[in-house]
RONUZA-579447 format. One record per atom (N, C-alpha, C, O): residue in three letters; x, y, z. Coordinates in steps of 0.2 Angstrom, whole numbers, plus 5000, padded with zeros to 4 digits. Example, Ala and Ser with C-alpha at 12.3 -4.5 7.8 and 13.67 -1.06 7.14 Angstrom:
<pts>
ALA506649725039 ALA506249785039 ALA506649845039 ALA507149835042 SER506449895035 SER506849955036 SER506450005039 SER506750065040 
</pts>
This chain:
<pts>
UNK556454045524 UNK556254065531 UNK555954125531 UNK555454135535 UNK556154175527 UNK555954225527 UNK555054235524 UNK554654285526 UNK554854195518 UNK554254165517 UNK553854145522 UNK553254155522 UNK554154105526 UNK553854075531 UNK553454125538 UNK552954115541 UNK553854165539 UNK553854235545 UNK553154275540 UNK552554285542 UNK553454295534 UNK552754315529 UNK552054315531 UNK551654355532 UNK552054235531 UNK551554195528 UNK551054195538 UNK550454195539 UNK551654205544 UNK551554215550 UNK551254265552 UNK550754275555 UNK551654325549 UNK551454395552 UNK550754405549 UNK550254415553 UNK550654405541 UNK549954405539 UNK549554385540 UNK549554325541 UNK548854425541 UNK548254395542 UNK547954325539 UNK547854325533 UNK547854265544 UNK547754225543 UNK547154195541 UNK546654205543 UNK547354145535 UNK546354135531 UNK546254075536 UNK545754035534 UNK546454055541 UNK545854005545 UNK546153945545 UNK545953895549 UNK546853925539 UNK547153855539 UNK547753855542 UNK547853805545 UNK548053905543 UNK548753905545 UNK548553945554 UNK548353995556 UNK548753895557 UNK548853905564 UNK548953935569 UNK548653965574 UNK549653915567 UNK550253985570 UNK550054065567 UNK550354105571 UNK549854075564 UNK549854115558 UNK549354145564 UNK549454185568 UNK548554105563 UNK547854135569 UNK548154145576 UNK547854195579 UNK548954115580 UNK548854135584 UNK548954195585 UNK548754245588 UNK549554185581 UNK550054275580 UNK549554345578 UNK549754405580 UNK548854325575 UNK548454365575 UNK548054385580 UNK547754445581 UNK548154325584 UNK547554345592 UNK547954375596 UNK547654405600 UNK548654365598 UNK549154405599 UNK549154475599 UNK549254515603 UNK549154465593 UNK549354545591 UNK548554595593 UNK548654655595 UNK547954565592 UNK547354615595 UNK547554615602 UNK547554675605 UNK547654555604 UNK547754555613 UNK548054635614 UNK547854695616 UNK548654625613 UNK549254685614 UNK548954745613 UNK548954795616 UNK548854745606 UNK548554815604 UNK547754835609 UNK547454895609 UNK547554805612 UNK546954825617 UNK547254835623 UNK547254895625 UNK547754785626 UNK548254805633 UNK548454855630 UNK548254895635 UNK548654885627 UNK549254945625 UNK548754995626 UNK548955045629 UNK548055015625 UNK547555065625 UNK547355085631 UNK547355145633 UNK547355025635 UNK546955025644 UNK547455075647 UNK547355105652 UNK547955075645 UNK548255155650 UNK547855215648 UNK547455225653 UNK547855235643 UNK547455305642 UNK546855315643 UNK546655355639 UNK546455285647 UNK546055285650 UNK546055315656 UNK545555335658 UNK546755315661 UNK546955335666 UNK547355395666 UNK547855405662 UNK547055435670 UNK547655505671 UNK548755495674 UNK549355525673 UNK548355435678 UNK548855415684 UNK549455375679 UNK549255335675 UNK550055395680 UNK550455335677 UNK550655275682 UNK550955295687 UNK550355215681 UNK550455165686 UNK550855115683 UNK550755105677 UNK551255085687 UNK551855075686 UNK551754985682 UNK552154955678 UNK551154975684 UNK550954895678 UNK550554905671 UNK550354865667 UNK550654995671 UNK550455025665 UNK550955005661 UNK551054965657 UNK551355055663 UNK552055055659 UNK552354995658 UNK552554995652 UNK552354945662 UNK552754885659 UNK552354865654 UNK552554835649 UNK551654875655 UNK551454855649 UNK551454885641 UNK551454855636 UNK551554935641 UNK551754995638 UNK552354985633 UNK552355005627 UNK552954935637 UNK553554945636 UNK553454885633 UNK553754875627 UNK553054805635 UNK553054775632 UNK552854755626 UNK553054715621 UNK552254795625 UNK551954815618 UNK552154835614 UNK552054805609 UNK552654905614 UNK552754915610 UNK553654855607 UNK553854845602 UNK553754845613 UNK554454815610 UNK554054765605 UNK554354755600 UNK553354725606 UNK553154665601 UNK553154705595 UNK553354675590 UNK552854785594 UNK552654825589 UNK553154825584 UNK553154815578 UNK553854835589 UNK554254875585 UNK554754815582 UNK555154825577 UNK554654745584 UNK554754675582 UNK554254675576 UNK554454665570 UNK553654675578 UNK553254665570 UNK553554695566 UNK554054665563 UNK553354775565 UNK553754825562 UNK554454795556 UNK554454805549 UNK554754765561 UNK555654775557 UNK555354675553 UNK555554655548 UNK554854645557 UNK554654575551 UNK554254595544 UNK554354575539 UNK553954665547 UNK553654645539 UNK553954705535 UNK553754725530 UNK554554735537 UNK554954775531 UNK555354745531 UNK555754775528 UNK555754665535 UNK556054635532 UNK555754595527 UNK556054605521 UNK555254565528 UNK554754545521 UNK554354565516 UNK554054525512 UNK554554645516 UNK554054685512 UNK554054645504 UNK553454645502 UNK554654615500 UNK554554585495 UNK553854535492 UNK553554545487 UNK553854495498 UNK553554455500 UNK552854495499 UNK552554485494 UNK552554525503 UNK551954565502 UNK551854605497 UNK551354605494 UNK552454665493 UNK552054685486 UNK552254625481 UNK552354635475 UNK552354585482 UNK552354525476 UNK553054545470 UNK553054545464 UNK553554555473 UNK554154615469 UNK554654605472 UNK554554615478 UNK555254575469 UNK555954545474 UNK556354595472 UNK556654585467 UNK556354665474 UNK556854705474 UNK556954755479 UNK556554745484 UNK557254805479 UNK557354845485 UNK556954885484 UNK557054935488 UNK556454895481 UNK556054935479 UNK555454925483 UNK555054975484 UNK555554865484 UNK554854845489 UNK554954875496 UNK554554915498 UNK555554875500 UNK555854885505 UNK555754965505 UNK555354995510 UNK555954995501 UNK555855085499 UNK555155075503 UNK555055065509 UNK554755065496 UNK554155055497 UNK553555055504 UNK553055085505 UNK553755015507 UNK553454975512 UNK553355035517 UNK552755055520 UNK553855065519 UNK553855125526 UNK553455165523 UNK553155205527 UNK553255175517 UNK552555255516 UNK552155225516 UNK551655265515 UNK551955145516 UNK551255125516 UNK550955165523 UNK551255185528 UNK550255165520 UNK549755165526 UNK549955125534 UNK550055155539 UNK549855055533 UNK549755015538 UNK550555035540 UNK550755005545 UNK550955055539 UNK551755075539 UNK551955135544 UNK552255155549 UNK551555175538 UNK551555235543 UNK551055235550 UNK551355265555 UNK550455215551 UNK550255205556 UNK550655145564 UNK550655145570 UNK550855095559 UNK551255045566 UNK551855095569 UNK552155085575 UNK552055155565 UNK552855195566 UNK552555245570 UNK552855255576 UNK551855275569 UNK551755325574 UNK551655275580 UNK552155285583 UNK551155245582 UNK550955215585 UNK551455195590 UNK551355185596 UNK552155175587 UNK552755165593 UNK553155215595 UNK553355215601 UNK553255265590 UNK553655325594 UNK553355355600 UNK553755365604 UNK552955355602 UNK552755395610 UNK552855355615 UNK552855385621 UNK553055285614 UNK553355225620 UNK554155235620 UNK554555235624 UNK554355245612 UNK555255265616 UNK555455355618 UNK555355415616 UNK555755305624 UNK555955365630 UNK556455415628 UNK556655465631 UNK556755385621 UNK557255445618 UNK556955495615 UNK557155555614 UNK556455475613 UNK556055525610 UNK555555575614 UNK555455635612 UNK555255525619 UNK554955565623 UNK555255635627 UNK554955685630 UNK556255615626 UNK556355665633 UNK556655705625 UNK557055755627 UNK556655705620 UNK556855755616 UNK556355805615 UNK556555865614 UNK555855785614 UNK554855815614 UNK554655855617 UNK554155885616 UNK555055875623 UNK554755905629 UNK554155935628 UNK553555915630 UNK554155995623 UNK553456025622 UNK552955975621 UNK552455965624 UNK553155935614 UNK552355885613 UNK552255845620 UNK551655825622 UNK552755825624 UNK552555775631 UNK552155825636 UNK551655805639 UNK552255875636 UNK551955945641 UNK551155945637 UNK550755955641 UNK550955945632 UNK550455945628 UNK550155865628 UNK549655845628 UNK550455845629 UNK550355755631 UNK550055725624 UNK549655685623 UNK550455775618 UNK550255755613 UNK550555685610 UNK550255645607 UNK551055665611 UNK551455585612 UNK551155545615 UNK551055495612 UNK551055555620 UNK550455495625 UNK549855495620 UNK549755435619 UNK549555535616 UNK548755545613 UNK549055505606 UNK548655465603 UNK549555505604 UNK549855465597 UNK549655395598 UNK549555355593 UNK549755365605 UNK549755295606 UNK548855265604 UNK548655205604 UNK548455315603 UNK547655295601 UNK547655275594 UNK547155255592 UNK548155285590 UNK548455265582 UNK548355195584 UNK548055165579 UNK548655155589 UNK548655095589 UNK547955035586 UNK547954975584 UNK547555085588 UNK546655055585 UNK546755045578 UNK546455005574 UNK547155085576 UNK547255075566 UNK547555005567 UNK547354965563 UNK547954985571 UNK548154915570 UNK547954865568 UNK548154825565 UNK547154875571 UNK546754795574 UNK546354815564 UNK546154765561 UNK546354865562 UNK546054855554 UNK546554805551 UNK546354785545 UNK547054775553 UNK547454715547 UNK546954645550 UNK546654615546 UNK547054635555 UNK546554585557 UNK545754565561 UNK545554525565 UNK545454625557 UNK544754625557 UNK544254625549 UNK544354665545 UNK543954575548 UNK543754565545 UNK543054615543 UNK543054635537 UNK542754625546 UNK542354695546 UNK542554755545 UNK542154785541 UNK543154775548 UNK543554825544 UNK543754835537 UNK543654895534 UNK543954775535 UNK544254755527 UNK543754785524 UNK543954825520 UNK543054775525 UNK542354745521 UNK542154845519 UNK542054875514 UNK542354865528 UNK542254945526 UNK542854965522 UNK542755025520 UNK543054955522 UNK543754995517 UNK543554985511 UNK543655035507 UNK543354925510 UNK543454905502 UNK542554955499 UNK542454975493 UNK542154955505 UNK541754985504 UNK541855085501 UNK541755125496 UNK542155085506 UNK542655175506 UNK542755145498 UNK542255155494 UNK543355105495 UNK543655105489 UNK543255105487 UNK543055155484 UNK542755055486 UNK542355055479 UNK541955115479 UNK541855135473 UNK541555155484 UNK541055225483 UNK541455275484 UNK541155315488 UNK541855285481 UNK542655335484 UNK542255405479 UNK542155455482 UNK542155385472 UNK541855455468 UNK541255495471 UNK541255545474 UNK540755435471 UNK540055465476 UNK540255495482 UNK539955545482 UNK540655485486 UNK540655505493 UNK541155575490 UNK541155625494 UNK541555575486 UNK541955655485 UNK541455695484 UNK541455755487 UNK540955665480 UNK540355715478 UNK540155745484 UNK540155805484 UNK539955715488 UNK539355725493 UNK539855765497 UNK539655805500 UNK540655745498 UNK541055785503 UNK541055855499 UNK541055915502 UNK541255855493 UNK541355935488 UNK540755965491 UNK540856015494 UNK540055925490 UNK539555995490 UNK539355985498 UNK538756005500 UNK539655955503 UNK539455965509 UNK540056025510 UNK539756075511 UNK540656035510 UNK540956075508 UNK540656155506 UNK540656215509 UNK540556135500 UNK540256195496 UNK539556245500 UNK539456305499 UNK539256195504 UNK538856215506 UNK538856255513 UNK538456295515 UNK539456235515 UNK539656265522 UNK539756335522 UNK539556385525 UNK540356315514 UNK540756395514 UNK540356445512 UNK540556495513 UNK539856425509 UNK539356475507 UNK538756495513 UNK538556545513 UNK538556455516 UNK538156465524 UNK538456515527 UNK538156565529 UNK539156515528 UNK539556545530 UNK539756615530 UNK539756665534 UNK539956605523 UNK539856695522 UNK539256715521 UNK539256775521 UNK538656685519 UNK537956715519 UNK537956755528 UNK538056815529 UNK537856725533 UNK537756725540 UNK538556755542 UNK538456785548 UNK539056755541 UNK539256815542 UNK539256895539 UNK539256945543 UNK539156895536 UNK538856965533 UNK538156965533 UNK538057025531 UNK537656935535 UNK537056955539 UNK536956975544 UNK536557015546 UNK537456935549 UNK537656935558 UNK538356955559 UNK538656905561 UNK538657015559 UNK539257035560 UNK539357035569 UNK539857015572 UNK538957045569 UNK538857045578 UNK538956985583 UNK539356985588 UNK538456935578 UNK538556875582 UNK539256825579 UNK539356765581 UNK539656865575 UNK540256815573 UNK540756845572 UNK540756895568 UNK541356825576 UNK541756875577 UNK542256875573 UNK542656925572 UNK542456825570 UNK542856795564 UNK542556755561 UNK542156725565 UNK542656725554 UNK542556705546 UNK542556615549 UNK542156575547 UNK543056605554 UNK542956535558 UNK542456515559 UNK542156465556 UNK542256565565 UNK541656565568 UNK541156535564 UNK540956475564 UNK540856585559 UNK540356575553 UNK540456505552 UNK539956475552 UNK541256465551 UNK541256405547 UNK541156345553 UNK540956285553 UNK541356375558 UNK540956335566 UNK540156325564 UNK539856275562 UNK539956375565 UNK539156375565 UNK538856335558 UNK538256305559 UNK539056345553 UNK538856315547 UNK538956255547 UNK538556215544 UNK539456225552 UNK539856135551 UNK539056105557 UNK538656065556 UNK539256155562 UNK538756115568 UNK537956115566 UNK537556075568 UNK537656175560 UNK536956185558 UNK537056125551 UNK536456115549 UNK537456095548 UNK537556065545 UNK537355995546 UNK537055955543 UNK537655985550 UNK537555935555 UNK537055905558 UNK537055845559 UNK536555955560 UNK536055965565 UNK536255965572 UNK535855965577 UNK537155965574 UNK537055965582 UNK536956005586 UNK536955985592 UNK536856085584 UNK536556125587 UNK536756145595 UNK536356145599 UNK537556165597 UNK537856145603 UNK537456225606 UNK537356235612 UNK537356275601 UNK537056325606 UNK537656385610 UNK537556425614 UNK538156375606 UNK538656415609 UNK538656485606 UNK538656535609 UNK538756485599 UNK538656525594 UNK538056535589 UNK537956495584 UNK537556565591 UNK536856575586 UNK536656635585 UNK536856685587 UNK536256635579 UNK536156725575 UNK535456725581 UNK535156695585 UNK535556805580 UNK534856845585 UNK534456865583 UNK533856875586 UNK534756885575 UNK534056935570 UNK533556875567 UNK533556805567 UNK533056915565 UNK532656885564 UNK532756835556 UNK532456785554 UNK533256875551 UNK533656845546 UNK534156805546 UNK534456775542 UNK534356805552 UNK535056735553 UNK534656685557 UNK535056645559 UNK533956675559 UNK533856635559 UNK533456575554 UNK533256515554 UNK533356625550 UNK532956605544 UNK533456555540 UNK533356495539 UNK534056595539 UNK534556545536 UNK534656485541 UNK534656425539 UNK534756515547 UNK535056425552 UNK534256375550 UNK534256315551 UNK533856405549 UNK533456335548 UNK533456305543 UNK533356235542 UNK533556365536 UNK533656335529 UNK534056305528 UNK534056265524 UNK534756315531 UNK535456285532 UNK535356205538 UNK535856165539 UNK534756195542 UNK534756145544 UNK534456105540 UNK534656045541 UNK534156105538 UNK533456085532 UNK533956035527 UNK533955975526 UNK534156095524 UNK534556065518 UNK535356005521 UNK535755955519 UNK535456045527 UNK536056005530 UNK535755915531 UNK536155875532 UNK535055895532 UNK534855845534 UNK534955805529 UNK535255745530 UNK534655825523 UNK534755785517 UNK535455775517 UNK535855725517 UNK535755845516 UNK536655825513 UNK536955765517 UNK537255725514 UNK536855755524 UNK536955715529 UNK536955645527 UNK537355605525 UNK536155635527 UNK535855565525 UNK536255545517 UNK536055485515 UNK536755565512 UNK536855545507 UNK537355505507 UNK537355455503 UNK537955535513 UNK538255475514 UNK538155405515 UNK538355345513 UNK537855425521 UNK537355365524 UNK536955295518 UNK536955235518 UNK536555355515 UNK536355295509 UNK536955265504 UNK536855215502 UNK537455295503 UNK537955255498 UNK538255215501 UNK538255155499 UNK538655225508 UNK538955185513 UNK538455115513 UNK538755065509 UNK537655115517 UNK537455075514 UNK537355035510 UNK537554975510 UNK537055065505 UNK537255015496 UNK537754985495 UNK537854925492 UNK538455035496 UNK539154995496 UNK539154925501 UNK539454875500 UNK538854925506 UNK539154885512 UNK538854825511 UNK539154775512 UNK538154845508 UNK537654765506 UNK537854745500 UNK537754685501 UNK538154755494 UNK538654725490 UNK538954685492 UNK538954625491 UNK539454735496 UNK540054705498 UNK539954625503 UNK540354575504 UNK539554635506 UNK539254575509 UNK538854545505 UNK538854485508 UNK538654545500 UNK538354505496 UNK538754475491 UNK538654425489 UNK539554535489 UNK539954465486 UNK540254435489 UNK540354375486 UNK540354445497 UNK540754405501 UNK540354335502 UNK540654275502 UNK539654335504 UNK539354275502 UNK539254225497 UNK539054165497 UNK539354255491 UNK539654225484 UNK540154185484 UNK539954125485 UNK540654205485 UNK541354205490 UNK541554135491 UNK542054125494 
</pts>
């Protein structure tokens, strides 16, 4: 029986039925569950819908940590431990706490910050178990995981140094060491919001040099992602 609930809840390869509907299912809800926070107003066909989602969620939830054996391929209780620090585990848990009301009237401060309400946008990580597109990027991420540290260390490297270069050039125009790492991330970027900029005639020379070189560091990800992606599509057509 419980093999069976398994073989339901998970993402279905196309032959098993029941299996696609509980899939289609499950995106439904999780997109109904979104459409509130788009709205400032609590309206009252929000909420039931809110309430009815999450009780499906928190049903999934308790099927697939009753199954967890079942998914790390491991019949022991260790799979069960296991299962709650997964990723897809930890995001289905956050994703349901700001719908119960026990929790929310314990919160008070994060409800007044509407930081609980803002947790139920976690619920997008859901539709990653059954999107195939998704899958295709992750395994992307996993497989370019080295290259992409690279390019994050020295996009990094490059900030903190922009940084204190242009704060100790422009004391004036930066009032703390943040700031500096504000201006370095946004000239890094190329977004240029115009809020915080040097005046002298040598902090500007670096924000150009530091855009300059920020453009290439940009484009590196981009080109790996890339090459990962078309791989990845090209074993899947092997496949």
């Amino acid at each position: 029986m419980r093999k069976r609930i398994f073989e339901i809840i998970e993402v279905s390869d196309g032959d098993d039925r029941l299996s696609g509907i509980y899939d289609t299912l499950m995106l439904t809800l999780i997109i109904l569950s979104l459409i509130p926070l788009a709205f400032k107003k609590e309206i009252l066909v929000f909420s039931v819908i809110d309430k009815v989602c999450a009780g499906v969620f928190i049903l999934d939830y308790i099927l697939r940590l009753s199954t967890a054996d079942y998914k790390f391929g491991k019949r022991s209780v260790s799979s069960f431990i296991r299962y709650p620090f997964s990723f897809m585990a930890i995001i289905d848990l956050v994703s349901i706490l700001p719908s119960i009301s026990v929790l929310n009237s314990g919160f008070k401060v994060l409800r007044v910050m509407r930081m609980m309400r803002a947790l139920r946008v976690f619920r997008v990580f859901k539709t990653f178990r059954y999107s195939k597109s998704v899958r295709i990027i992750t395994n992307v991420f996993r497989r370019s995981k080295e290259p992409l540290i690279a390019v994050c260390t020295l996009a990094g490297a490059y900030i903190l140094v922009s940084a204190l270069v242009i704060f100790n050039v422009e004391p004036d125009s930066f009032d703390t060491f943040f700031d500096a790492i504000y201006w370095a991330t946004v000239s890094l970027t190329t977004m240029g919001y115009g809020d915080i900029y040097p005046v002298t005639t040598a902090g500007r020379i670096i924000t150009m040099i530091s855009s300059i070189f920020g453009i290439a560091i940009v484009a590196l990800p981009a080109g790996i992602i890339t090459a990962g992606y078309m791989n990845e599509i090209n074993d899947e057509s092997e496949k």
